[in-house]
PDB file of the backbone (N, CA, C, O) and the ligand in Angstrom, with CONECT records:
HET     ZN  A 101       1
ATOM      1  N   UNK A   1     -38.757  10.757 -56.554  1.00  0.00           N
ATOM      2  CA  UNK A   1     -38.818   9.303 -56.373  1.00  0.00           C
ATOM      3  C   UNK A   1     -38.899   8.969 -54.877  1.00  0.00           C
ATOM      4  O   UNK A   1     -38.116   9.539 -54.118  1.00  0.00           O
ATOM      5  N   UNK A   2     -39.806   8.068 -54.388  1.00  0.00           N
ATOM      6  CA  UNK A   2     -39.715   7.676 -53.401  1.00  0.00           C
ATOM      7  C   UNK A   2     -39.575   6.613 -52.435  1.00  0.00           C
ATOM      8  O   UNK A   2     -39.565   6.385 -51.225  1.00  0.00           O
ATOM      9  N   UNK A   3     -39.443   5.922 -53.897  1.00  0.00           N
ATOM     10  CA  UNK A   3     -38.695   4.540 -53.515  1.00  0.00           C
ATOM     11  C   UNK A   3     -37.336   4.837 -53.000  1.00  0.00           C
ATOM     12  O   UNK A   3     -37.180   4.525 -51.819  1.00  0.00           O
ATOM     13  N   UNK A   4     -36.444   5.299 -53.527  1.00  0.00           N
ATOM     14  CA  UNK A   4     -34.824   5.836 -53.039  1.00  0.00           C
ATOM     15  C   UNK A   4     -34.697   5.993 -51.575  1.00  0.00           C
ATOM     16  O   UNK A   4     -34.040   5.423 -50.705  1.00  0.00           O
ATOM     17  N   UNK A   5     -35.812   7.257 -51.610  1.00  0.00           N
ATOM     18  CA  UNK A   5     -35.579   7.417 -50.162  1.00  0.00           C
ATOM     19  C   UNK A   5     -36.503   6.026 -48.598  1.00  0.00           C
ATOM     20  O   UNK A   5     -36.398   5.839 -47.386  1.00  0.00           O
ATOM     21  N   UNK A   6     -37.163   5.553 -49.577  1.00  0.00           N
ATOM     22  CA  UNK A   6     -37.883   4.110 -48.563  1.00  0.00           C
ATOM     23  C   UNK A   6     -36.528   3.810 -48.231  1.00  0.00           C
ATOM     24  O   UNK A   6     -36.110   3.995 -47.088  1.00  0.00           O
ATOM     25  N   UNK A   7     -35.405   3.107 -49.667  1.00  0.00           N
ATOM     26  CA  UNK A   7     -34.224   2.127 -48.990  1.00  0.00           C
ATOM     27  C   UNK A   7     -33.753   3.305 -48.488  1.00  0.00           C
ATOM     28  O   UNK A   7     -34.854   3.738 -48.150  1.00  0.00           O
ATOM     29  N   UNK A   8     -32.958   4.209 -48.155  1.00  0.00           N
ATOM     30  CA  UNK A   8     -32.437   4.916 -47.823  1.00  0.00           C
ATOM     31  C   UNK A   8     -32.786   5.065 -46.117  1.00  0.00           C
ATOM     32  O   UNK A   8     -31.881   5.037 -45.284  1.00  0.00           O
ATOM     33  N   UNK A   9     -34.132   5.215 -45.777  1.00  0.00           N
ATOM     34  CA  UNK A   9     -34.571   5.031 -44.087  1.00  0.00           C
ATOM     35  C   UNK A   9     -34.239   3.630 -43.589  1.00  0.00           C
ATOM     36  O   UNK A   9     -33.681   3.374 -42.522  1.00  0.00           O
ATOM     37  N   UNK A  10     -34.792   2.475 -44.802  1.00  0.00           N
ATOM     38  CA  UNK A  10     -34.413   1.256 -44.606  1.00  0.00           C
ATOM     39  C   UNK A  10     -33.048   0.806 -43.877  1.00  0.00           C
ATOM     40  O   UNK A  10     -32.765   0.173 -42.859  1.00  0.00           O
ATOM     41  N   UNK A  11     -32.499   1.311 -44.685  1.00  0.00           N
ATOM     42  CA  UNK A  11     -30.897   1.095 -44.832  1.00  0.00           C
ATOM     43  C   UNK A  11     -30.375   2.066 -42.926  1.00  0.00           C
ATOM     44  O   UNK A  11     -29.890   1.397 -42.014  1.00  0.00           O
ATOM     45  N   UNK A  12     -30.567   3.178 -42.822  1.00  0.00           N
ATOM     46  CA  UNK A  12     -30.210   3.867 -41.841  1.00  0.00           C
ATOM     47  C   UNK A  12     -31.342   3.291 -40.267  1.00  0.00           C
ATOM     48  O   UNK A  12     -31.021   3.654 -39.136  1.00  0.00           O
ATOM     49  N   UNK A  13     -32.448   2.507 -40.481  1.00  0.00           N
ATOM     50  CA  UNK A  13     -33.204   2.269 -39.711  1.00  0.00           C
ATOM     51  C   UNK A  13     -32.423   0.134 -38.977  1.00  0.00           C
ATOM     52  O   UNK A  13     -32.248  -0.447 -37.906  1.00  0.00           O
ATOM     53  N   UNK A  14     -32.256  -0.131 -40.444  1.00  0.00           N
ATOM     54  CA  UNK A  14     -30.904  -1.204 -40.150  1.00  0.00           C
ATOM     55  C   UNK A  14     -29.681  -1.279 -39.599  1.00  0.00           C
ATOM     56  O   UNK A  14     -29.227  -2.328 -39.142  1.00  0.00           O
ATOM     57  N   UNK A  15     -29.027  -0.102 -39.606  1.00  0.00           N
ATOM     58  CA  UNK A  15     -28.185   0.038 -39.065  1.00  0.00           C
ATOM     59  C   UNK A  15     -28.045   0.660 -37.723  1.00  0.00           C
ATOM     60  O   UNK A  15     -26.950   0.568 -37.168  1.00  0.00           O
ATOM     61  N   UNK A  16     -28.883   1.193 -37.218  1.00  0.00           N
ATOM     62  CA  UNK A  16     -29.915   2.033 -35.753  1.00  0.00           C
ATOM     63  C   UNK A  16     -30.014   0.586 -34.823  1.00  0.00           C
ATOM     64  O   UNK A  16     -29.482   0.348 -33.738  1.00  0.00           O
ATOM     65  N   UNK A  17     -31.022  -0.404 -35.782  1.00  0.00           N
ATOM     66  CA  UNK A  17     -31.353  -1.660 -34.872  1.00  0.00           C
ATOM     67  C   UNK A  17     -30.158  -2.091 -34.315  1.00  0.00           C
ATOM     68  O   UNK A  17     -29.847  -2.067 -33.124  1.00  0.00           O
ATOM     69  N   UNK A  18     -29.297  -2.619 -35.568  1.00  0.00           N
ATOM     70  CA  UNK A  18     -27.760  -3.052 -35.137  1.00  0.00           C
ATOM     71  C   UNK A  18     -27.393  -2.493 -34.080  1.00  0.00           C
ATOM     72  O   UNK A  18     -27.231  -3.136 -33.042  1.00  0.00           O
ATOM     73  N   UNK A  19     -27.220  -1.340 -34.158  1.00  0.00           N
ATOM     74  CA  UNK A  19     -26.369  -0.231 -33.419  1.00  0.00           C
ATOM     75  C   UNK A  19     -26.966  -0.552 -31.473  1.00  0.00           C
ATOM     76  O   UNK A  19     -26.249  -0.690 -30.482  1.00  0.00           O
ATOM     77  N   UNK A  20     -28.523  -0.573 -31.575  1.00  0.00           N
ATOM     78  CA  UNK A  20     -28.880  -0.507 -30.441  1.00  0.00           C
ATOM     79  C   UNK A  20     -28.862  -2.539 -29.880  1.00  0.00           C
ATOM     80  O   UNK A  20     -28.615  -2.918 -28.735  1.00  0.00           O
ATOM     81  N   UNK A  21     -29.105  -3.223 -30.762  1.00  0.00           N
ATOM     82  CA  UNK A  21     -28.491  -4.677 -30.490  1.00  0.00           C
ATOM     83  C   UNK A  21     -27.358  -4.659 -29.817  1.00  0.00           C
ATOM     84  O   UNK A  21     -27.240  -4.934 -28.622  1.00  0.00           O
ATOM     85  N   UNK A  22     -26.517  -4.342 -30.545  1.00  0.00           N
ATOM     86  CA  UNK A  22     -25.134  -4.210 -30.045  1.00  0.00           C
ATOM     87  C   UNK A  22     -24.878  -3.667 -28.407  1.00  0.00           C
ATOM     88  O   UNK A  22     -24.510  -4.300 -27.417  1.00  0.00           O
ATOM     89  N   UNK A  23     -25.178  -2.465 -28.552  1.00  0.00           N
ATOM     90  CA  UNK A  23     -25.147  -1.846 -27.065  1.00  0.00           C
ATOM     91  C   UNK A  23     -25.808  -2.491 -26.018  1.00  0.00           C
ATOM     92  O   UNK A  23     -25.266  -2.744 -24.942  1.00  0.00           O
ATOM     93  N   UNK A  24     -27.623  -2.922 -26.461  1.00  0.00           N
ATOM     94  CA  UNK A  24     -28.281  -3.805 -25.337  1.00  0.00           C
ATOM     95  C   UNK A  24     -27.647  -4.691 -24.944  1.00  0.00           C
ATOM     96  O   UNK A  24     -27.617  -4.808 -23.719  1.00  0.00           O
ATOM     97  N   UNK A  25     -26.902  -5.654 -25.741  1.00  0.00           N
ATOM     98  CA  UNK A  25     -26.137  -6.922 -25.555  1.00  0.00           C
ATOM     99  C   UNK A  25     -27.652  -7.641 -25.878  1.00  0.00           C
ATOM    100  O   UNK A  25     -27.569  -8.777 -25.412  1.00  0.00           O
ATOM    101  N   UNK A  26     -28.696  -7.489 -26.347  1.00  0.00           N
ATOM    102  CA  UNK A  26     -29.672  -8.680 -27.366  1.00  0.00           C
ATOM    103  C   UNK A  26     -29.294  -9.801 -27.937  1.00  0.00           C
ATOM    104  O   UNK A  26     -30.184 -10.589 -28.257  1.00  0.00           O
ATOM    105  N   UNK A  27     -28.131 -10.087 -28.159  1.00  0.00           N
ATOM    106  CA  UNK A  27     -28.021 -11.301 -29.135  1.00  0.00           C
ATOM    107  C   UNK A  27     -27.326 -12.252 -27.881  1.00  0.00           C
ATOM    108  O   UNK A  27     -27.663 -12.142 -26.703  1.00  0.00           O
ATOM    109  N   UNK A  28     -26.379 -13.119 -28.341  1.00  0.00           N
ATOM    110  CA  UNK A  28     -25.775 -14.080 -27.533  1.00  0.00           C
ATOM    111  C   UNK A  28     -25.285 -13.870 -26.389  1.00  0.00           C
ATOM    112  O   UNK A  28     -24.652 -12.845 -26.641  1.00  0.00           O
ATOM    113  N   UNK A  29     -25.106 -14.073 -25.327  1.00  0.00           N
ATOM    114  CA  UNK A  29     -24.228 -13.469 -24.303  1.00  0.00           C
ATOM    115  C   UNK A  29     -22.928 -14.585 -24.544  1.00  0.00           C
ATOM    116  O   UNK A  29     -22.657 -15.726 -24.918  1.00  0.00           O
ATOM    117  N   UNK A  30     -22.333 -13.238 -23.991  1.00  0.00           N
ATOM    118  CA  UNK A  30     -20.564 -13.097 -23.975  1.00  0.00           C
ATOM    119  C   UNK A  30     -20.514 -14.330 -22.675  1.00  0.00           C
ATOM    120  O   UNK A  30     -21.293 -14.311 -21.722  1.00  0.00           O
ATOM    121  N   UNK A  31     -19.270 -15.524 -22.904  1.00  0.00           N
ATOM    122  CA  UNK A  31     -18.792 -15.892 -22.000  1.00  0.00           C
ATOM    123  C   UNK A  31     -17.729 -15.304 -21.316  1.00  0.00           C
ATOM    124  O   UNK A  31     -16.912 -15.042 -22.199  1.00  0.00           O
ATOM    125  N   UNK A  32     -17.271 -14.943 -20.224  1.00  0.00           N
ATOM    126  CA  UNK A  32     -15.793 -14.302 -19.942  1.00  0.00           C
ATOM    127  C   UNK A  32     -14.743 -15.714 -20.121  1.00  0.00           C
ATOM    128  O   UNK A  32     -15.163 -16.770 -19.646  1.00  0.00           O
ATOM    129  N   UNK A  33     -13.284 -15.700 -20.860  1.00  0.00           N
ATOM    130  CA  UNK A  33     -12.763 -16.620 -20.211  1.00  0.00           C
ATOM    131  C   UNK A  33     -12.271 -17.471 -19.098  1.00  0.00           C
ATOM    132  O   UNK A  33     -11.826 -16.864 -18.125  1.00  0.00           O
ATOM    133  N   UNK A  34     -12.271 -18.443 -19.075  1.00  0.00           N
ATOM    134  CA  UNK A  34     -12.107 -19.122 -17.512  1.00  0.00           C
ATOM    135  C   UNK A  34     -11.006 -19.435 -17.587  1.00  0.00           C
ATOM    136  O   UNK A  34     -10.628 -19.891 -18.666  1.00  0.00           O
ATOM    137  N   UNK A  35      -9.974 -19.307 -16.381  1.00  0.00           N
ATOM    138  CA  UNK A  35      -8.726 -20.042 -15.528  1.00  0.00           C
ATOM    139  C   UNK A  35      -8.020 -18.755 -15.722  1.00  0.00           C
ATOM    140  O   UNK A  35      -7.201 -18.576 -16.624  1.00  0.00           O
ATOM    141  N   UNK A  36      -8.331 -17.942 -14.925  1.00  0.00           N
ATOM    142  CA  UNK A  36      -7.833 -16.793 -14.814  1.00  0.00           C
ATOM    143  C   UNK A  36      -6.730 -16.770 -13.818  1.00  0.00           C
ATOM    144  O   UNK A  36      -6.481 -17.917 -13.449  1.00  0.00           O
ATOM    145  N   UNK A  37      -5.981 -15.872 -13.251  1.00  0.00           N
ATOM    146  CA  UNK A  37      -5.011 -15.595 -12.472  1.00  0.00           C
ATOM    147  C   UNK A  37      -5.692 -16.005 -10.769  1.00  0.00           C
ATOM    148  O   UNK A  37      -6.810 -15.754 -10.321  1.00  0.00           O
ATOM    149  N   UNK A  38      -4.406 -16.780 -10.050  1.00  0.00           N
ATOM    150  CA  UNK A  38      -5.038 -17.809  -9.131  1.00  0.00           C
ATOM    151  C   UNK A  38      -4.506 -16.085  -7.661  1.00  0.00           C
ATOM    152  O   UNK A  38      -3.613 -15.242  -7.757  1.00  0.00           O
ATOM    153  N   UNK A  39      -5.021 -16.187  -7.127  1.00  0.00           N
ATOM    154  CA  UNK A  39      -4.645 -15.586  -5.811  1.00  0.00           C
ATOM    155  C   UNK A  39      -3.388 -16.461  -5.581  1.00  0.00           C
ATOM    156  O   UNK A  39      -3.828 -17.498  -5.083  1.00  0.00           O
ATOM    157  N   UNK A  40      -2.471 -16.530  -5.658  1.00  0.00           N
ATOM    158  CA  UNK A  40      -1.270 -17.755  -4.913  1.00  0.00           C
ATOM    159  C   UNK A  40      -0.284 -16.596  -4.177  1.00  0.00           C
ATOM    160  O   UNK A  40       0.458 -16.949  -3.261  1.00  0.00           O
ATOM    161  N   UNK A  41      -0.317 -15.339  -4.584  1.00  0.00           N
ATOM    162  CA  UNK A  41       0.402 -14.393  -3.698  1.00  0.00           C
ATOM    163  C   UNK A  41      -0.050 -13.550  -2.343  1.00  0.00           C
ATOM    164  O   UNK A  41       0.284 -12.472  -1.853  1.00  0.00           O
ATOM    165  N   UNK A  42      -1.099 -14.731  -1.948  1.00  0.00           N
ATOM    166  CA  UNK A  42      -2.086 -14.206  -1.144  1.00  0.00           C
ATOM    167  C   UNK A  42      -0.863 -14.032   0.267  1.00  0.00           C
ATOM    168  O   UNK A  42      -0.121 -15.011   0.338  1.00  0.00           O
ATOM    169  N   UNK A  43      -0.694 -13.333   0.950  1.00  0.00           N
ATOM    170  CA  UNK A  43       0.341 -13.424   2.359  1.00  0.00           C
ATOM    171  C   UNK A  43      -0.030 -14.117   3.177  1.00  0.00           C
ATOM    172  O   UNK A  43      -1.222 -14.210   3.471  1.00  0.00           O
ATOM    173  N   UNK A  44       1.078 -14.891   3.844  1.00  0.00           N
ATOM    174  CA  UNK A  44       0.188 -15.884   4.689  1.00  0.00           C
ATOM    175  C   UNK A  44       0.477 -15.343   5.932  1.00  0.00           C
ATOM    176  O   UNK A  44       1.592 -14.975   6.304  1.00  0.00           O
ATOM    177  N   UNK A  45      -0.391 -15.311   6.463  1.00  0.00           N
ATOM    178  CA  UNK A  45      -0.143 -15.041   7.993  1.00  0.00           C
ATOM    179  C   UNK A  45       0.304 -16.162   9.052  1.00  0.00           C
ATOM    180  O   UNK A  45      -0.511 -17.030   9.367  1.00  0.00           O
ATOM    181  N   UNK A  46       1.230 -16.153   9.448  1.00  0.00           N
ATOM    182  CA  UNK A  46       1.733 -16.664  10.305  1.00  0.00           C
ATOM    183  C   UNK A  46       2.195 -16.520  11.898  1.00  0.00           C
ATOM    184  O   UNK A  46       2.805 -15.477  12.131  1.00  0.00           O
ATOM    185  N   UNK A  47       2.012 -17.337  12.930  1.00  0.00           N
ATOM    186  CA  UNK A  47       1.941 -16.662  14.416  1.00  0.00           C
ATOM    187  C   UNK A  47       3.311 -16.363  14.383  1.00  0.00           C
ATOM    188  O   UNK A  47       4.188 -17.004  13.803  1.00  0.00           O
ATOM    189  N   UNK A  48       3.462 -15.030  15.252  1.00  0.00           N
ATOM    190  CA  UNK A  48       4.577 -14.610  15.618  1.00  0.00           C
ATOM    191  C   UNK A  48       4.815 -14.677  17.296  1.00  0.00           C
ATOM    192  O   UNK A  48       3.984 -14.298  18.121  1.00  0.00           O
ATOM    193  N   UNK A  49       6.293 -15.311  17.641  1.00  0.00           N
ATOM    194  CA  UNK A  49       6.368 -15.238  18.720  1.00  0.00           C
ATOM    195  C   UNK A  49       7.455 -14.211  18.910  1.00  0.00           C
ATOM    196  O   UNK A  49       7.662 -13.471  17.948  1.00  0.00           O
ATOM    197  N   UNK A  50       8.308 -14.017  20.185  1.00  0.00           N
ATOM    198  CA  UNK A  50       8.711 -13.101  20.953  1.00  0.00           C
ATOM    199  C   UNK A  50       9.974 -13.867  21.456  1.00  0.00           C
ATOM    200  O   UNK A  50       9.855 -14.959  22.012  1.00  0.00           O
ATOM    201  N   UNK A  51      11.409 -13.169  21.213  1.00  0.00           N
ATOM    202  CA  UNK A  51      12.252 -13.820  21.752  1.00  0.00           C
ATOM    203  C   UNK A  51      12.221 -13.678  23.550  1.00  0.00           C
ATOM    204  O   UNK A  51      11.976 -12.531  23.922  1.00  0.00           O
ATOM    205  N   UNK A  52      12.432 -14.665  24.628  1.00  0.00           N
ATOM    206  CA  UNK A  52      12.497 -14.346  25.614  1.00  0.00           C
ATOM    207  C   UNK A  52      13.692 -13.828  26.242  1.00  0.00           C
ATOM    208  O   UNK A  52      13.769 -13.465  27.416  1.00  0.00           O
ATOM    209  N   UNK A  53      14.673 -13.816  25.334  1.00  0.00           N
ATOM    210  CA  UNK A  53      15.904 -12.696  25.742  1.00  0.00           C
ATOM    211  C   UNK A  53      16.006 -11.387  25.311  1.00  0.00           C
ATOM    212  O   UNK A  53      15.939 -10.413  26.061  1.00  0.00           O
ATOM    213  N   UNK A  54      16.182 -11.343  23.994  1.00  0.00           N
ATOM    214  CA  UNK A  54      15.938  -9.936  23.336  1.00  0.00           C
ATOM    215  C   UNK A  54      14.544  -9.185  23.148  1.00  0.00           C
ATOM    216  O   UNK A  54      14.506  -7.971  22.946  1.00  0.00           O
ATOM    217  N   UNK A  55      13.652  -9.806  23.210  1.00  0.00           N
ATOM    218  CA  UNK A  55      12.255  -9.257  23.100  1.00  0.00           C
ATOM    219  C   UNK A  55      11.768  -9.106  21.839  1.00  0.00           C
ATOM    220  O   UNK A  55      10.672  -8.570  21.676  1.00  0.00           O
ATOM    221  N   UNK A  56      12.464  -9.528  20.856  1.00  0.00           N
ATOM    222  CA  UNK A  56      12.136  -9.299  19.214  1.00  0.00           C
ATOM    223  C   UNK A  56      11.267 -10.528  18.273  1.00  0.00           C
ATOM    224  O   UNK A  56      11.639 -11.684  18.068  1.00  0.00           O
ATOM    225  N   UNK A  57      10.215  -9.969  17.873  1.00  0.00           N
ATOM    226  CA  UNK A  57       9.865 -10.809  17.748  1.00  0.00           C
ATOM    227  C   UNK A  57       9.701 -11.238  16.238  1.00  0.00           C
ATOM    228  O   UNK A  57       9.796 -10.478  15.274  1.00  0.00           O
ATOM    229  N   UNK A  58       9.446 -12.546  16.204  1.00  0.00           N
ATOM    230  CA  UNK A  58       9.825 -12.792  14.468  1.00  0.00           C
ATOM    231  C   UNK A  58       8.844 -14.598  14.294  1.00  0.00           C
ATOM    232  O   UNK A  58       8.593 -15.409  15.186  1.00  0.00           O
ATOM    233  N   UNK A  59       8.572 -14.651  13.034  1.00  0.00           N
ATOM    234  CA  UNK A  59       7.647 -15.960  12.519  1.00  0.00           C
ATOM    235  C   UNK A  59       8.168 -17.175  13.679  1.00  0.00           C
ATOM    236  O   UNK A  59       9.315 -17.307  14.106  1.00  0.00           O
ATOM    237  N   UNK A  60       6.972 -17.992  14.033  1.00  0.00           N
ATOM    238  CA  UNK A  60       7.405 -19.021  14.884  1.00  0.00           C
ATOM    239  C   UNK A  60       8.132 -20.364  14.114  1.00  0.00           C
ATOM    240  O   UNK A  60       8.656 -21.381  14.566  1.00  0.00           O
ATOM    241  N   UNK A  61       7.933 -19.928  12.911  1.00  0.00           N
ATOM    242  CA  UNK A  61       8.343 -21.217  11.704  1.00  0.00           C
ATOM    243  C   UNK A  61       9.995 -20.650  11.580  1.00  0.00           C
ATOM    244  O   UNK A  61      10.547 -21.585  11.000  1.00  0.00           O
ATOM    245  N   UNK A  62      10.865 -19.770  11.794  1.00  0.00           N
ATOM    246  CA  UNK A  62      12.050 -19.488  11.796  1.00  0.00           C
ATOM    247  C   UNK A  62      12.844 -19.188  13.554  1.00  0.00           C
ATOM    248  O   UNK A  62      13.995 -18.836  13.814  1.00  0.00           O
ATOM    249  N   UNK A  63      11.821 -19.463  14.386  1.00  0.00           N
ATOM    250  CA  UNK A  63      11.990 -19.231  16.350  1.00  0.00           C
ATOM    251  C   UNK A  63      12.879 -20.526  16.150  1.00  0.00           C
ATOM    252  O   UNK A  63      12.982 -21.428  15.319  1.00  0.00           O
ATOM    253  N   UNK A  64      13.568 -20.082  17.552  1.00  0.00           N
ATOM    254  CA  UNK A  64      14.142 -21.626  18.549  1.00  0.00           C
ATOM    255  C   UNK A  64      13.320 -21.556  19.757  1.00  0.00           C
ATOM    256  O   UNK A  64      12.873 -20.588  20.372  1.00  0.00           O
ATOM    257  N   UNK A  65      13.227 -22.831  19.950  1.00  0.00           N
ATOM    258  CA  UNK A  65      12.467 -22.763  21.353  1.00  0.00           C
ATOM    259  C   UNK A  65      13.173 -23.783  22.178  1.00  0.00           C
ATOM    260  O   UNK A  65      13.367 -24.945  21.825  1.00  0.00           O
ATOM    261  N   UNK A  66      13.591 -23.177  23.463  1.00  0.00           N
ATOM    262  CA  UNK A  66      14.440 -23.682  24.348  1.00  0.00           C
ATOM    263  C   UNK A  66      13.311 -25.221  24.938  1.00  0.00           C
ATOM    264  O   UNK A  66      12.255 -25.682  24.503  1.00  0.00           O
ATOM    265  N   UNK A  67      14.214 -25.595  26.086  1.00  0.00           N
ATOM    266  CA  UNK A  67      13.709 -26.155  26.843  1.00  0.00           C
ATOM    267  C   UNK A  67      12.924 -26.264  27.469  1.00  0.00           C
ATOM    268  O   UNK A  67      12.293 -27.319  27.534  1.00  0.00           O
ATOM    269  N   UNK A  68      12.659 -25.242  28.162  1.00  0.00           N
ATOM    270  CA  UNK A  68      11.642 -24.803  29.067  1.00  0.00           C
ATOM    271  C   UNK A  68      10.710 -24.313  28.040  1.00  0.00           C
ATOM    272  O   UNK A  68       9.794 -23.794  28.679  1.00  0.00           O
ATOM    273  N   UNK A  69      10.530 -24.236  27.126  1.00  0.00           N
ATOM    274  CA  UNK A  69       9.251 -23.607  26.613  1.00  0.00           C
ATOM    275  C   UNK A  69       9.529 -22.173  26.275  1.00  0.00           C
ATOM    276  O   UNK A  69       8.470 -21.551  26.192  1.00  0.00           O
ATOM    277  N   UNK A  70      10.511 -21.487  26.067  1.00  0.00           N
ATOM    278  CA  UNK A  70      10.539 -19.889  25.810  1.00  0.00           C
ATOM    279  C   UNK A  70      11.038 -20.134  24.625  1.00  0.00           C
ATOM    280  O   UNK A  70      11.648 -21.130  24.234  1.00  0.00           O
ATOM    281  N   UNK A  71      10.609 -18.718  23.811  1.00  0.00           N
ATOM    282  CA  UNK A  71      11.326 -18.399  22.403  1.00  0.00           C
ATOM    283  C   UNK A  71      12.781 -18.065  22.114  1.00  0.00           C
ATOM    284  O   UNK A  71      13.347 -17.310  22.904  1.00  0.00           O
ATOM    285  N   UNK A  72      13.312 -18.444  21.284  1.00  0.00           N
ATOM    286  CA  UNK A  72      14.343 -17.540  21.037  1.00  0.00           C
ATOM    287  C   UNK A  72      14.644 -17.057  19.606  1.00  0.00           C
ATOM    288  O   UNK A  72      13.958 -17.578  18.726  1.00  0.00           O
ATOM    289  N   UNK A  73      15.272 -16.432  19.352  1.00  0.00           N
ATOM    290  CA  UNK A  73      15.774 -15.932  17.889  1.00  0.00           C
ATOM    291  C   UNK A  73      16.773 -16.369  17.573  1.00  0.00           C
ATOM    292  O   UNK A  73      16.674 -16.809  16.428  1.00  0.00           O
ATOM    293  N   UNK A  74      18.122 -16.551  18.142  1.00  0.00           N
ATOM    294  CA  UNK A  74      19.383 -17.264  17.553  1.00  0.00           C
ATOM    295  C   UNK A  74      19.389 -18.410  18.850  1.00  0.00           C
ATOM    296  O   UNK A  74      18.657 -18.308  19.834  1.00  0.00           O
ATOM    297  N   UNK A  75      20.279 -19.409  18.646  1.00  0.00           N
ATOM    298  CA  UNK A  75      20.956 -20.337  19.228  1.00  0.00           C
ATOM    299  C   UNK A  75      21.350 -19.592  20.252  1.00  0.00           C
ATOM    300  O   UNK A  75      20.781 -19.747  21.332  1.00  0.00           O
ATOM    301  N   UNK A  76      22.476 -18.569  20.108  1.00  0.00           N
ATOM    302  CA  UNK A  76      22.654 -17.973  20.951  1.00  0.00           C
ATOM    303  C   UNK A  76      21.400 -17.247  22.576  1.00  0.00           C
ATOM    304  O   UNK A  76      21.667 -16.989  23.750  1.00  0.00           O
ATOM    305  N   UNK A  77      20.333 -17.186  21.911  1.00  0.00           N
ATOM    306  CA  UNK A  77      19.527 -16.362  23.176  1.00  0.00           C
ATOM    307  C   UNK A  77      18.678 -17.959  23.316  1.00  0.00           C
ATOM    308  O   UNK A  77      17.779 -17.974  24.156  1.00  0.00           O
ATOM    309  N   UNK A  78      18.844 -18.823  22.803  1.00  0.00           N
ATOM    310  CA  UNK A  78      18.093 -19.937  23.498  1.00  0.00           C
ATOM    311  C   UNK A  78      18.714 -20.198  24.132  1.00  0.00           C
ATOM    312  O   UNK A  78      18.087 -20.548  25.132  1.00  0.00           O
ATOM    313  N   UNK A  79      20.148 -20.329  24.337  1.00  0.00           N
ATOM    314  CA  UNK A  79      21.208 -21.846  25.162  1.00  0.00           C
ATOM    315  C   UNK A  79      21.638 -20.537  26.282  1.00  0.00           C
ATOM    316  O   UNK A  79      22.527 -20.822  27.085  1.00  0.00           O
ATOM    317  N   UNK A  80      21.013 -19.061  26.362  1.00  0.00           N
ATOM    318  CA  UNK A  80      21.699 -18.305  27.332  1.00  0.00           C
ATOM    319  C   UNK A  80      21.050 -18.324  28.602  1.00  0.00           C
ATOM    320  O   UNK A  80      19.821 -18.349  28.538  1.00  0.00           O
ATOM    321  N   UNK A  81      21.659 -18.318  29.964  1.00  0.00           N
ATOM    322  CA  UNK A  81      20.972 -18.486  31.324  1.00  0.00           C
ATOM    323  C   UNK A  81      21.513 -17.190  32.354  1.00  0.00           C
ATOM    324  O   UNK A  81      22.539 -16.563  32.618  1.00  0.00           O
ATOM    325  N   UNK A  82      20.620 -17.237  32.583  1.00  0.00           N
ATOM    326  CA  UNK A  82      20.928 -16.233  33.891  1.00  0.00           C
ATOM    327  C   UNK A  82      20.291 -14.836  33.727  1.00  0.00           C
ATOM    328  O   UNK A  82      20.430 -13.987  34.607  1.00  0.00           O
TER     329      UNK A  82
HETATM  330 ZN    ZN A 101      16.775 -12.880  20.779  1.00  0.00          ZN2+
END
């Protein structure tokens, strides 16, 4: 009989197309989902200054800065003279 074996290529020649559909990506394209994970742990860089007593230096957003214009790190190395 050779009808049997017609569906039989049929059938395995259907499932080949599929098979290679599938892999090409032929049919619809895929959206990716949107609102994904934000960068917000990005590090921020921030200027660093230099204490002018101790020499250590650390974020200018946590410095003291004296009078005159120099850095300091504690209260202590701002208000010190001499
Ligand atoms: Zn200091």
């Amino acid at each position: 009989m050779a009808v049997s074996r017609l569906i039989f290529w049929l059938l395995v020649g259907g499932l080949a197309i599929s098979a290679l559909r599938r892999l090409g990506g032929d049919g619809s394209p895929r959206h990716s989902a949107s609102g994904g994970g934000s960068p917000a742990d990005a590090p921020r860089i921030e200027n660093m200054v230099r204490c002018a007593q101790c020499g250590g230096y650390l974020p200018e957003s946590e410095a003291l800065r004296g009078q005159d214009g120099r850095w300091a790190c504690c209260p202590e190395h701002q208000g010190h003279s001499g």
